[in-house]
mmCIF file of the C-alpha atoms, coordinates in Angstrom:
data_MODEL
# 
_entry.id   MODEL 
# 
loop_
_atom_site.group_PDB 
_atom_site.id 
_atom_site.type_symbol 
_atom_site.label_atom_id 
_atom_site.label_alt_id 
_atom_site.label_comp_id 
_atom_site.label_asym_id 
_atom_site.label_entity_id 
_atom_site.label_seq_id 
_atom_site.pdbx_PDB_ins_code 
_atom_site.Cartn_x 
_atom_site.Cartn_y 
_atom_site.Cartn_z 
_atom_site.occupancy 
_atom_site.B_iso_or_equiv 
_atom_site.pdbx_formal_charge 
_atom_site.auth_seq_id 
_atom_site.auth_comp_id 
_atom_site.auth_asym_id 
_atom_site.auth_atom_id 
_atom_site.pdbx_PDB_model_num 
ATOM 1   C CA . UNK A 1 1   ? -30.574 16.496  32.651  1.00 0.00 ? 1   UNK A CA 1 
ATOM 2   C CA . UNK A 1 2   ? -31.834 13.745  35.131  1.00 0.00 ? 2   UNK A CA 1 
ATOM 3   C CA . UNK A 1 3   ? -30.400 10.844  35.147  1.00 0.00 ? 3   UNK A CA 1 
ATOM 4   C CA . UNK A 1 4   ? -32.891 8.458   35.811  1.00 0.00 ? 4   UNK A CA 1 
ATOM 5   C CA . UNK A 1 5   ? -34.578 10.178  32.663  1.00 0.00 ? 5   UNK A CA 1 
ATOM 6   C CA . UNK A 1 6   ? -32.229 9.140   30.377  1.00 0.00 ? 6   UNK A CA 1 
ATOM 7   C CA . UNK A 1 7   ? -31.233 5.825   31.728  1.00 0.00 ? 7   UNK A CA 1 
ATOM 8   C CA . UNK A 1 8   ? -34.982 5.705   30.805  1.00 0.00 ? 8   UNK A CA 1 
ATOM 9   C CA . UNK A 1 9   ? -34.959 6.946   27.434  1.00 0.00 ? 9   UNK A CA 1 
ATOM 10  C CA . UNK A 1 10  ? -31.939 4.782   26.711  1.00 0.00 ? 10  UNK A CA 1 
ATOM 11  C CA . UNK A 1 11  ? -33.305 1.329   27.698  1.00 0.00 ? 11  UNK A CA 1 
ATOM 12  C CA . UNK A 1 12  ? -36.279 2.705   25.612  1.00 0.00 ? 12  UNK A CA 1 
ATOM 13  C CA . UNK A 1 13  ? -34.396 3.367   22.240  1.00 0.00 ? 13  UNK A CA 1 
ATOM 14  C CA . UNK A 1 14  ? -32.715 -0.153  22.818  1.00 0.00 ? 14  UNK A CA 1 
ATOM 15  C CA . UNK A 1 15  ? -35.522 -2.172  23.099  1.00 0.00 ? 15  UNK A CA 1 
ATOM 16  C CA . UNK A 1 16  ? -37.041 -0.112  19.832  1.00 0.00 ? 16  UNK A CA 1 
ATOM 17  C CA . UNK A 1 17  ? -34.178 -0.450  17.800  1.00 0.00 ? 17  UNK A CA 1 
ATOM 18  C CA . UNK A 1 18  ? -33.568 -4.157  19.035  1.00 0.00 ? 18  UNK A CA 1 
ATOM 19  C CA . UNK A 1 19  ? -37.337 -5.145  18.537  1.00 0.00 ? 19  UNK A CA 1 
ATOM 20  C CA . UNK A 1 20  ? -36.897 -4.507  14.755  1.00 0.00 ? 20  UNK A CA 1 
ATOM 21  C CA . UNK A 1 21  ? -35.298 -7.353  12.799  1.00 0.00 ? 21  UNK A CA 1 
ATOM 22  C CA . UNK A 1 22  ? -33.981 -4.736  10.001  1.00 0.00 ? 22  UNK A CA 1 
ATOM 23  C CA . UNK A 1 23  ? -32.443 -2.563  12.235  1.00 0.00 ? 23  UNK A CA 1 
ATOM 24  C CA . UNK A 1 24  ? -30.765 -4.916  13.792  1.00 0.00 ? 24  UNK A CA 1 
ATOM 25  C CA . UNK A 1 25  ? -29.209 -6.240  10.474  1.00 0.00 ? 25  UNK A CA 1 
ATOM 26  C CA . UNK A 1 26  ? -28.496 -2.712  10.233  1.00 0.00 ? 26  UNK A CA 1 
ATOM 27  C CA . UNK A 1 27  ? -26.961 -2.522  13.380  1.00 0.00 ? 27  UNK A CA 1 
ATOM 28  C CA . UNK A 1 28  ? -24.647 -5.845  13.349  1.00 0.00 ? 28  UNK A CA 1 
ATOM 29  C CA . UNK A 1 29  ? -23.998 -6.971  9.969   1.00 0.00 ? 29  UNK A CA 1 
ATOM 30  C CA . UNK A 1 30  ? -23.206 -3.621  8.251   1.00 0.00 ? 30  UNK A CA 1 
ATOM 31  C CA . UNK A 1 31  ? -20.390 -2.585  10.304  1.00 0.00 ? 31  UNK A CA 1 
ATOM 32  C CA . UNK A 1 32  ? -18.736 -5.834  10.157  1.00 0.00 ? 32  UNK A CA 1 
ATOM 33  C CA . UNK A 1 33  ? -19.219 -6.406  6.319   1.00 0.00 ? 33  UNK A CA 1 
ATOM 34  C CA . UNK A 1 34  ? -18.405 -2.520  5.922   1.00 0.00 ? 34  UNK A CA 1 
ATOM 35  C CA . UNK A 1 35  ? -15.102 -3.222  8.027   1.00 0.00 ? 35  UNK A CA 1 
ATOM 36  C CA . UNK A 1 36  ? -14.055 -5.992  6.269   1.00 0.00 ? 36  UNK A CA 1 
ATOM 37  C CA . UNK A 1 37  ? -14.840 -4.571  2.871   1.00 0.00 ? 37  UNK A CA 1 
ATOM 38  C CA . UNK A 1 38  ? -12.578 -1.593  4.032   1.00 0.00 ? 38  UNK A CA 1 
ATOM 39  C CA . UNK A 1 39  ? -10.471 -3.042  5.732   1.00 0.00 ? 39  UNK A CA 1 
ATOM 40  C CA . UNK A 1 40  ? -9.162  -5.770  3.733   1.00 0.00 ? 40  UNK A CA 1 
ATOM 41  C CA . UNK A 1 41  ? -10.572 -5.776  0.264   1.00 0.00 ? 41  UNK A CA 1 
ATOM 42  C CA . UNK A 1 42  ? -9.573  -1.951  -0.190  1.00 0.00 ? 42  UNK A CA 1 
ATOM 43  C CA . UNK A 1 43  ? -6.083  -2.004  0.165   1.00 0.00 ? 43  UNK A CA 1 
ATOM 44  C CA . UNK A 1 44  ? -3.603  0.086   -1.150  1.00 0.00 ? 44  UNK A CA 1 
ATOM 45  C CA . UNK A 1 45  ? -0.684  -2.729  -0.799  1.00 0.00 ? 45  UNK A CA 1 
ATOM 46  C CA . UNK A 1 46  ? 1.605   -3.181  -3.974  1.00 0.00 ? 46  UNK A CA 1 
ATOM 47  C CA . UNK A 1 47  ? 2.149   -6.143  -4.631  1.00 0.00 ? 47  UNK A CA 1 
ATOM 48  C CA . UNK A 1 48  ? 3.445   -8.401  -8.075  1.00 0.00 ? 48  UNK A CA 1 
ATOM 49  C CA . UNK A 1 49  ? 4.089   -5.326  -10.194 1.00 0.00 ? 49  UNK A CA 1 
ATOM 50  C CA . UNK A 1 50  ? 4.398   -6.393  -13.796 1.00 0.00 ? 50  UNK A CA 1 
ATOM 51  C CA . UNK A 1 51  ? 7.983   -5.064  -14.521 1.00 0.00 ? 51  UNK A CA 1 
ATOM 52  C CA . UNK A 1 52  ? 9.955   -5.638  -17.474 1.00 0.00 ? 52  UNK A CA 1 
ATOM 53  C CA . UNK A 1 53  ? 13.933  -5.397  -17.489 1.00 0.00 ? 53  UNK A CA 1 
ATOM 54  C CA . UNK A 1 54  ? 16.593  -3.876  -20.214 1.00 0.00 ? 54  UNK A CA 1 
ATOM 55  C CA . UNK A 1 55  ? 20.006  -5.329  -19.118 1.00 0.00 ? 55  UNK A CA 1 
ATOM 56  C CA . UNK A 1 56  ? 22.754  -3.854  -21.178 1.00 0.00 ? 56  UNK A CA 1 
ATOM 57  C CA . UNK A 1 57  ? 25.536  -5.296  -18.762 1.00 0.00 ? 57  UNK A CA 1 
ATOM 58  C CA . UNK A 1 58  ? 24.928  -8.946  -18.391 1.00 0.00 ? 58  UNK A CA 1 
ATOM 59  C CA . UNK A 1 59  ? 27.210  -8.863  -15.260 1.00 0.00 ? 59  UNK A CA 1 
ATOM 60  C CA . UNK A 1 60  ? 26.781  -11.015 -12.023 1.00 0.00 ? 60  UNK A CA 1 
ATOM 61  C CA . UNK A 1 61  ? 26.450  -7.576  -10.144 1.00 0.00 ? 61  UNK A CA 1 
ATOM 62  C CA . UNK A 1 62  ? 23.028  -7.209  -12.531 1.00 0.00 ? 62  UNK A CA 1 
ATOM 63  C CA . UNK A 1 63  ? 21.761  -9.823  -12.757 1.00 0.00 ? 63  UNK A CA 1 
ATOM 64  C CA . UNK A 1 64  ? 21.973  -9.346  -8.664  1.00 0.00 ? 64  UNK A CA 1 
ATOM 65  C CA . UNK A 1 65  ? 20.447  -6.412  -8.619  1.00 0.00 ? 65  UNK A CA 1 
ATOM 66  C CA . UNK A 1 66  ? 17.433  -8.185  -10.850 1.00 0.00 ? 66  UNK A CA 1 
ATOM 67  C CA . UNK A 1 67  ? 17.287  -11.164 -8.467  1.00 0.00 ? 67  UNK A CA 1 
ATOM 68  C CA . UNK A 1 68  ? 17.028  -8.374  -5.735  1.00 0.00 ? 68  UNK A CA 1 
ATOM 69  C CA . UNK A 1 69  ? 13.966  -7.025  -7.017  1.00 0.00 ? 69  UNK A CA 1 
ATOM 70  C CA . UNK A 1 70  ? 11.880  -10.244 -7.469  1.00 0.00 ? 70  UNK A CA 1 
ATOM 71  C CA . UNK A 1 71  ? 13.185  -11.343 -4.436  1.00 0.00 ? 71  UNK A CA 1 
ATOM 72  C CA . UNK A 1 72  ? 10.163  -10.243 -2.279  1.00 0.00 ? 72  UNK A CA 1 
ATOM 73  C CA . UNK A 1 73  ? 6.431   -10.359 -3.981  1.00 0.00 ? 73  UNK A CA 1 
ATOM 74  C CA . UNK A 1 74  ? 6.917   -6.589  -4.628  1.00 0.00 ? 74  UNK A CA 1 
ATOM 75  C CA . UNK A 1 75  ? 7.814   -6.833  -8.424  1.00 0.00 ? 75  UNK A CA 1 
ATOM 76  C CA . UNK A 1 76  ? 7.283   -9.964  -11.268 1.00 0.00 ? 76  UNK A CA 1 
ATOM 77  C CA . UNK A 1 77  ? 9.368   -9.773  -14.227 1.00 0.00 ? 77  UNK A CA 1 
ATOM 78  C CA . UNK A 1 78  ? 7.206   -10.216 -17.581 1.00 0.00 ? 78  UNK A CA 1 
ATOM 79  C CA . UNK A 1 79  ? 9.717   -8.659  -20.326 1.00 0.00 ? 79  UNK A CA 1 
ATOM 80  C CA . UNK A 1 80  ? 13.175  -9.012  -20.671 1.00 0.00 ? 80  UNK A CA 1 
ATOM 81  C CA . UNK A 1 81  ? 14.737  -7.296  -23.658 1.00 0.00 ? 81  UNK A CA 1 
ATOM 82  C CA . UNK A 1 82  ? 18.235  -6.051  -25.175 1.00 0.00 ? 82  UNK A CA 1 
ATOM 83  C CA . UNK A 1 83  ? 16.503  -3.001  -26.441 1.00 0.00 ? 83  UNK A CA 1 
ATOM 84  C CA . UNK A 1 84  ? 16.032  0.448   -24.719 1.00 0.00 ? 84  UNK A CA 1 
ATOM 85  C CA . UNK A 1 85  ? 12.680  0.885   -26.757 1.00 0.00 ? 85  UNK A CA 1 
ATOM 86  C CA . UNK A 1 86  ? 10.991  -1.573  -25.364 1.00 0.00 ? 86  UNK A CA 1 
ATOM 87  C CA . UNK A 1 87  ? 10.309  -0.673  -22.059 1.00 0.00 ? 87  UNK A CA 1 
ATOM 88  C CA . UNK A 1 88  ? 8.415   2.432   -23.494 1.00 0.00 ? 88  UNK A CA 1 
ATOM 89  C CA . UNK A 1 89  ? 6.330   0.384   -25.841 1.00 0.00 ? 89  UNK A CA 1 
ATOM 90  C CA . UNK A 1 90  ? 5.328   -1.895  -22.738 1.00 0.00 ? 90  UNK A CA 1 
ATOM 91  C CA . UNK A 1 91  ? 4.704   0.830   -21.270 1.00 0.00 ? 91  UNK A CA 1 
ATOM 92  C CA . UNK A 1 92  ? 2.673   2.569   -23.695 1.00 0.00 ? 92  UNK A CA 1 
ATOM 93  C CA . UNK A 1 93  ? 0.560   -0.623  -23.807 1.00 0.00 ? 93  UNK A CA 1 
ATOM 94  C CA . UNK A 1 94  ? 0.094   -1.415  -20.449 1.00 0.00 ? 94  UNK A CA 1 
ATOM 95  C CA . UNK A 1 95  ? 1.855   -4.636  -20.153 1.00 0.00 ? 95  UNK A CA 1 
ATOM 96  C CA . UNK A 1 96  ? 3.944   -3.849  -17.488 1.00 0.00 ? 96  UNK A CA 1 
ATOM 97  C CA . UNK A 1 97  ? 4.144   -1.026  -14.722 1.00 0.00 ? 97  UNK A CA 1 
ATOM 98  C CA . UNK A 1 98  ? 7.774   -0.026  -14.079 1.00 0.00 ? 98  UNK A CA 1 
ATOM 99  C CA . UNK A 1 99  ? 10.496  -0.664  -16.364 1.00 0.00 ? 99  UNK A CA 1 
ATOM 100 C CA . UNK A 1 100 ? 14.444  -1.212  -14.917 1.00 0.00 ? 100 UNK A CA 1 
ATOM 101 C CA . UNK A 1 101 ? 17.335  -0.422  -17.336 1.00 0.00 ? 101 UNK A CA 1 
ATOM 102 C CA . UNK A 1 102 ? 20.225  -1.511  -16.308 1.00 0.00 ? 102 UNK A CA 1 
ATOM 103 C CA . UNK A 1 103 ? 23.305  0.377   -17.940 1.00 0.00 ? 103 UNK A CA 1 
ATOM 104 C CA . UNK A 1 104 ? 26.636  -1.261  -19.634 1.00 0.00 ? 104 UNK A CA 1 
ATOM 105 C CA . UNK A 1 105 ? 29.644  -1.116  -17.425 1.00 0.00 ? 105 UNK A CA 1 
ATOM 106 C CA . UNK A 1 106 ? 27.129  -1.497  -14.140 1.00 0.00 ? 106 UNK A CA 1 
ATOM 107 C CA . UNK A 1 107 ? 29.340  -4.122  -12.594 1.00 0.00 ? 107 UNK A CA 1 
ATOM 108 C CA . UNK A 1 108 ? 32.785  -2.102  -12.975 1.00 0.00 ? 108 UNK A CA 1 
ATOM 109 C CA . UNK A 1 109 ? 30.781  1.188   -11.696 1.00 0.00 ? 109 UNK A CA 1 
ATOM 110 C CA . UNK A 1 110 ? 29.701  -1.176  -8.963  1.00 0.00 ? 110 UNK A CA 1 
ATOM 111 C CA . UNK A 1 111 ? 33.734  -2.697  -8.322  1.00 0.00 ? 111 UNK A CA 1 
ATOM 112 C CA . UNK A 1 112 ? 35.033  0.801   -8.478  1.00 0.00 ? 112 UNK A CA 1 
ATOM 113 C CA . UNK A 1 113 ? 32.771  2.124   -5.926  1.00 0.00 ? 113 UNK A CA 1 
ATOM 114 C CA . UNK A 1 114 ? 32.081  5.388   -8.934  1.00 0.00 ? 114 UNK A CA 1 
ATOM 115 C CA . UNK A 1 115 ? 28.435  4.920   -7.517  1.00 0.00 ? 115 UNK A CA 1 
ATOM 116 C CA . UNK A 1 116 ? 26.599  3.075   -10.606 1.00 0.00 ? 116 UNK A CA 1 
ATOM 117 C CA . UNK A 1 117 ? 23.323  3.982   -11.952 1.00 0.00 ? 117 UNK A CA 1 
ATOM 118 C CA . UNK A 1 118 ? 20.014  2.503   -12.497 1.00 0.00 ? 118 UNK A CA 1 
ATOM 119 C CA . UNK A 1 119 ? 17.001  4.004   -14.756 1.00 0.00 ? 119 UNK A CA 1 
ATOM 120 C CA . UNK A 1 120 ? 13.726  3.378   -13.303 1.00 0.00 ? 120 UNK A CA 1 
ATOM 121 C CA . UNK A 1 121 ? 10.455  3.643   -15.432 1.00 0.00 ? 121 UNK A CA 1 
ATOM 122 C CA . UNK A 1 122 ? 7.249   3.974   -13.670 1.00 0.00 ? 122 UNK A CA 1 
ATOM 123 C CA . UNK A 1 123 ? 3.391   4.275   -15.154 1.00 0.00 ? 123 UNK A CA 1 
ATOM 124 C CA . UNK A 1 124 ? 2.187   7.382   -13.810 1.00 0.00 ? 124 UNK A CA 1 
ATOM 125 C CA . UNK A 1 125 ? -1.115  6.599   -14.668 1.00 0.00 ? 125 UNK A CA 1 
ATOM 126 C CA . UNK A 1 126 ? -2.270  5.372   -11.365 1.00 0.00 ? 126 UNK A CA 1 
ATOM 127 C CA . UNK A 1 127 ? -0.422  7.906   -9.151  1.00 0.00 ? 127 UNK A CA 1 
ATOM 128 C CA . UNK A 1 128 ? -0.614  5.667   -5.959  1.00 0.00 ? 128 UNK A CA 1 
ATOM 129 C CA . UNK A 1 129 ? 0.760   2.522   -7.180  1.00 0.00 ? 129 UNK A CA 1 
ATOM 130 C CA . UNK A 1 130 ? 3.255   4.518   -8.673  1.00 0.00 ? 130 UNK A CA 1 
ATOM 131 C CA . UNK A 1 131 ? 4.378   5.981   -5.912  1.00 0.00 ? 131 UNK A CA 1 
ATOM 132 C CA . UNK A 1 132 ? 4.848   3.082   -3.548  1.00 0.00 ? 132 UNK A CA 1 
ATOM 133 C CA . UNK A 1 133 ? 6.143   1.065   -6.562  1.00 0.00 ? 133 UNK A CA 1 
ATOM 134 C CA . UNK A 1 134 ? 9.001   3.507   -7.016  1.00 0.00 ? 134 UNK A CA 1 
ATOM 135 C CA . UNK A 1 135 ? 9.165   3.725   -3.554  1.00 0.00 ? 135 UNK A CA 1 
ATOM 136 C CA . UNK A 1 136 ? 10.089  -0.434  -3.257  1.00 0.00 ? 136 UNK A CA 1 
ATOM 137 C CA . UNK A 1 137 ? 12.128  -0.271  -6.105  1.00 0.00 ? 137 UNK A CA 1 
ATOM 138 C CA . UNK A 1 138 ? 14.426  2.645   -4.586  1.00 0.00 ? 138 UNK A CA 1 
ATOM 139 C CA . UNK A 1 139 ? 14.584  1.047   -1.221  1.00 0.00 ? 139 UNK A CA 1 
ATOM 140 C CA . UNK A 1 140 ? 15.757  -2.435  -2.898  1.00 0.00 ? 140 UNK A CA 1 
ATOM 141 C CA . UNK A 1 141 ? 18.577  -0.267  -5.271  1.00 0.00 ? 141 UNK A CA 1 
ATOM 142 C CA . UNK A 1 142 ? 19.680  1.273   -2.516  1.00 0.00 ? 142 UNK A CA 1 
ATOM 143 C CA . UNK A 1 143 ? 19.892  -1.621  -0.020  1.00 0.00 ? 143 UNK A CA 1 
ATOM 144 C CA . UNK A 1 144 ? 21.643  -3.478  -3.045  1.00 0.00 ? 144 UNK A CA 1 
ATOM 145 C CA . UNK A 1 145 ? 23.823  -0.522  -2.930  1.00 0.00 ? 145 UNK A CA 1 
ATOM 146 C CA . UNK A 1 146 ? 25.078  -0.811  0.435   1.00 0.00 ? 146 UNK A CA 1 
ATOM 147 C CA . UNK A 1 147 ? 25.176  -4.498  0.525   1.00 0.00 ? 147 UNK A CA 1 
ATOM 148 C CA . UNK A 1 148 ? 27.744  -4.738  -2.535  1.00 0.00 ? 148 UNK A CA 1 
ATOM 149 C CA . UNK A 1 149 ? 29.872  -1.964  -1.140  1.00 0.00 ? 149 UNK A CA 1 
ATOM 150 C CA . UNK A 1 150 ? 30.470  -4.176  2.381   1.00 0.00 ? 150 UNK A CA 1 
ATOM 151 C CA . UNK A 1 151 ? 31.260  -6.843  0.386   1.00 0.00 ? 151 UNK A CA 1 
ATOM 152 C CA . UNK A 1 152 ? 33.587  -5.180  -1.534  1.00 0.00 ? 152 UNK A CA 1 
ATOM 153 C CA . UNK A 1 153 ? 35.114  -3.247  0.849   1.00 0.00 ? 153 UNK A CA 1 
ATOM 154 C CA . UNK A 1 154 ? 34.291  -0.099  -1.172  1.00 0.00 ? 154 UNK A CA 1 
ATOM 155 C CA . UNK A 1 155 ? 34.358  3.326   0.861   1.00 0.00 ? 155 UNK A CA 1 
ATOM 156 C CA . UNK A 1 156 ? 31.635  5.540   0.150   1.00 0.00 ? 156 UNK A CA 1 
ATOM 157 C CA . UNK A 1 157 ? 32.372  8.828   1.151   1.00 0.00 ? 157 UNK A CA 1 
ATOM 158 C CA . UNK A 1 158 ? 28.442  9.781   2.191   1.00 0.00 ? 158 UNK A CA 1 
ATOM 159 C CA . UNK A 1 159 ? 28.626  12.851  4.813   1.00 0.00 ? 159 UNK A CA 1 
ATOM 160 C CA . UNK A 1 160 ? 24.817  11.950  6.353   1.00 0.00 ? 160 UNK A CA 1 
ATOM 161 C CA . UNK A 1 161 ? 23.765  8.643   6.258   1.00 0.00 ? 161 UNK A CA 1 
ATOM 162 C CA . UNK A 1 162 ? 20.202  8.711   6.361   1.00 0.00 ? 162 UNK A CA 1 
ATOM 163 C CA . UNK A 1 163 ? 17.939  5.565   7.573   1.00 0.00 ? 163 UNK A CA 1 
ATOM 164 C CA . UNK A 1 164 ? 14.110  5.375   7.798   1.00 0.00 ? 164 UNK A CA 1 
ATOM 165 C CA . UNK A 1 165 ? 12.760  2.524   10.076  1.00 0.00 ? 165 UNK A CA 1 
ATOM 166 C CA . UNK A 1 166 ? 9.136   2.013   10.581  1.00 0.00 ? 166 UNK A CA 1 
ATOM 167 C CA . UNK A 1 167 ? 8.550   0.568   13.715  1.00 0.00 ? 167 UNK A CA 1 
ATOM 168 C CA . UNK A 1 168 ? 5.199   -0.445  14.405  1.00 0.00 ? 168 UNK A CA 1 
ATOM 169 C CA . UNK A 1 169 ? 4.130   -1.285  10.843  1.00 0.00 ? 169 UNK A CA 1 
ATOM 170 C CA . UNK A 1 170 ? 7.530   -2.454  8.753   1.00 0.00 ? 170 UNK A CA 1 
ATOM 171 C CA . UNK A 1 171 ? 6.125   -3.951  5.962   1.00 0.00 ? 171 UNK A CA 1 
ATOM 172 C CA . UNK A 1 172 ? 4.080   -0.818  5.904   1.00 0.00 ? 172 UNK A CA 1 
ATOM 173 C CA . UNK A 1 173 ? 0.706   -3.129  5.115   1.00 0.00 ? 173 UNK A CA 1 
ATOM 174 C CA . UNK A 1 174 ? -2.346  -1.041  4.668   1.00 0.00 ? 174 UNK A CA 1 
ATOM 175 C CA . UNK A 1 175 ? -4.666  -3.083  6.662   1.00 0.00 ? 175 UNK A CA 1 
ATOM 176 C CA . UNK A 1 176 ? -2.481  -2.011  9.990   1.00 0.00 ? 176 UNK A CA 1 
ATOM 177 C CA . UNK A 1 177 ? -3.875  1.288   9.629   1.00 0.00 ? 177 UNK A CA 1 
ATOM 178 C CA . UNK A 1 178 ? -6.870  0.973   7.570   1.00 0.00 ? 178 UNK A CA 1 
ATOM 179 C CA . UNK A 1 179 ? -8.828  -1.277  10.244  1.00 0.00 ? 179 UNK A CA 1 
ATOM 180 C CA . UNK A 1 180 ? -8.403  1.086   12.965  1.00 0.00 ? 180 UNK A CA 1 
ATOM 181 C CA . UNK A 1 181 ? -9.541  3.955   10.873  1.00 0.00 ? 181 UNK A CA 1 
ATOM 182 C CA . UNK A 1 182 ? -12.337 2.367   9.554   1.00 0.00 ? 182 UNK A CA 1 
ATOM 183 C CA . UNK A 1 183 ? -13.667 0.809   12.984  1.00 0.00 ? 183 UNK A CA 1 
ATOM 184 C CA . UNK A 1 184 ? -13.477 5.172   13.848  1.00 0.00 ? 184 UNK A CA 1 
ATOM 185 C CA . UNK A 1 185 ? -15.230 5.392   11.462  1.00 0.00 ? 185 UNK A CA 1 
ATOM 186 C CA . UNK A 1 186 ? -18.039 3.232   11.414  1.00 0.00 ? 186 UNK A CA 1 
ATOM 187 C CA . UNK A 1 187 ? -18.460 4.437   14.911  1.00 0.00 ? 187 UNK A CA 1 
ATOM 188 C CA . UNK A 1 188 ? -19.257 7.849   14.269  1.00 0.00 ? 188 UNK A CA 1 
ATOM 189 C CA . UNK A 1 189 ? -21.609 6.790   10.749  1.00 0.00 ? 189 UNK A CA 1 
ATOM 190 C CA . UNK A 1 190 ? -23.679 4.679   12.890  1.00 0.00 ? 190 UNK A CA 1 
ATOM 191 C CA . UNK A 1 191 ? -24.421 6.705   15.710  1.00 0.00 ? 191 UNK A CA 1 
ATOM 192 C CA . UNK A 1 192 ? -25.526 9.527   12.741  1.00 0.00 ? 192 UNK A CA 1 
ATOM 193 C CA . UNK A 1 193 ? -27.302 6.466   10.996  1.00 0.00 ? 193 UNK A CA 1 
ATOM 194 C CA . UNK A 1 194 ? -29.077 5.081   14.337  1.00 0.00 ? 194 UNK A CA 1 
ATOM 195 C CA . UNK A 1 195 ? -29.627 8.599   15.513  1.00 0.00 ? 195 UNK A CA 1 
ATOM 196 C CA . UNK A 1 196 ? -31.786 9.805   12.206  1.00 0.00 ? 196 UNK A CA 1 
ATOM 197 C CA . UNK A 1 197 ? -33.267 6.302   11.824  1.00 0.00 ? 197 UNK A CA 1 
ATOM 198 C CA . UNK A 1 198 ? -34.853 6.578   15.177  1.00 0.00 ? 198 UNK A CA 1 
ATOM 199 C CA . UNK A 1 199 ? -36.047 10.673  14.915  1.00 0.00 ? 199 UNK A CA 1 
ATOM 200 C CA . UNK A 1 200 ? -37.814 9.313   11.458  1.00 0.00 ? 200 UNK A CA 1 
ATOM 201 C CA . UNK A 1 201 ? -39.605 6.239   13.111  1.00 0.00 ? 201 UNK A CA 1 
ATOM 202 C CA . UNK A 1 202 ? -40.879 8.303   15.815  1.00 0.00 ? 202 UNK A CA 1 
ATOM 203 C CA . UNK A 1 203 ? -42.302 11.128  13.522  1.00 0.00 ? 203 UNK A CA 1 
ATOM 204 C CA . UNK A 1 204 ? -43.798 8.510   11.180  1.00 0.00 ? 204 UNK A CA 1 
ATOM 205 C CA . UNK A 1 205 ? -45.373 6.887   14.334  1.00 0.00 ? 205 UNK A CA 1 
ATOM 206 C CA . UNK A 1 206 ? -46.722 9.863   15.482  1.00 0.00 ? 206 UNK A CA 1 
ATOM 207 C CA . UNK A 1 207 ? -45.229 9.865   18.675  1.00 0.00 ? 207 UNK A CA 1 
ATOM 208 C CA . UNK A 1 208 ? -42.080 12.542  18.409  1.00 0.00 ? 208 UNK A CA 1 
# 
């Protein structure tokens, strides 16, 4: 392990793999094409989820609660209905992605403090957009919640009240995380890549 030999062998591998004009493509433009495709085109964000909306209770509390959920680019209403049924025929069709019933007698459930209830529909297909959807939606009831019970000086007798925060990432974007992982990554390929590239050249030169 002397030094001077592989200082040596090093400024030897660089000028070889910088004397080639495809390797050097290789070298430069894959990574950052490979980290933006990663990075930024594969995302696993949520965003405008086609929802549709069954509101039985046609009460300024509801149609709250709707306003609520569109109020961010999380969810876009497509349906609105009277009927119970068709949320599952949406559904069944794929025209929308989450379905929110909203109950008769929401508002005075809401007034009383009796701790209303809202049914929440979600397409299971895709497991991950499910997930976070149902995720967004619960966060926004909740909030919505909380908010109407200050307002209306409601008590809620909750024993624990429990509050997730994320600090370093509160919109919870994908791309905060992803980027980092996939620069990692793309470390660790190309060294592999570079490494096996190189051992091939030299045994197809003849000079391994």
């Amino acid at each position: 392990m002397d030094r001077t030999r592989i200082l040596a062998l090093v400024r030897k591998e660089a000028r070889q793999l910088l004397r080639d004009p495809k390797t050097k493509r290789f070298m430069f433009a894959a990574p950052v094409l490979q980290l933006l495709m990663f990075g930024y085109a594969v995302t696993t964000d949520v965003k405008e989820v086609p929802t549709g909306v069954v509101d039985h209770d046609q009460s300024q509390q509801s149609r709250a609660l709707v306003d609520a959920l569109t109020a961010g680019d999380y969810f876009r209403i497509v349906l609105r209905s009277d009927r119970s049924g068709d949320l599952g025929t949406a559904l069944d069709h794929g025209r929308i992605m989450m379905g929110v019933e909203i109950p008769a007698g929401f508002a005075a459930d809401v007034t009383a403090g009796r701790g209303a209830r809202v049914q929440v529909l979600v397409d299971g297909s895709n497991s991950n957009t499910a997930t976070v959807a149902q995720g967004y939606a619960s966060r926004i009831v909740q909030q919505f919640g909380l908010r109407e019970a200050r307002r209306l000086g409601v008590n809620l007798d909750r024993g624990v009240d429990l509050r997730t925060r994320a600090w370093f990432n509160p919109s919870l974007a994908s791309r905060v995380y992803n980027v980092p992982a996939v620069v990692g990554l793309l470390l660790l390929m190309m060294a592999l890549l570079l490494t096996a590239l190189s051992v091939v050249r030299e045994r197809e030169l003849g000079t391994l």
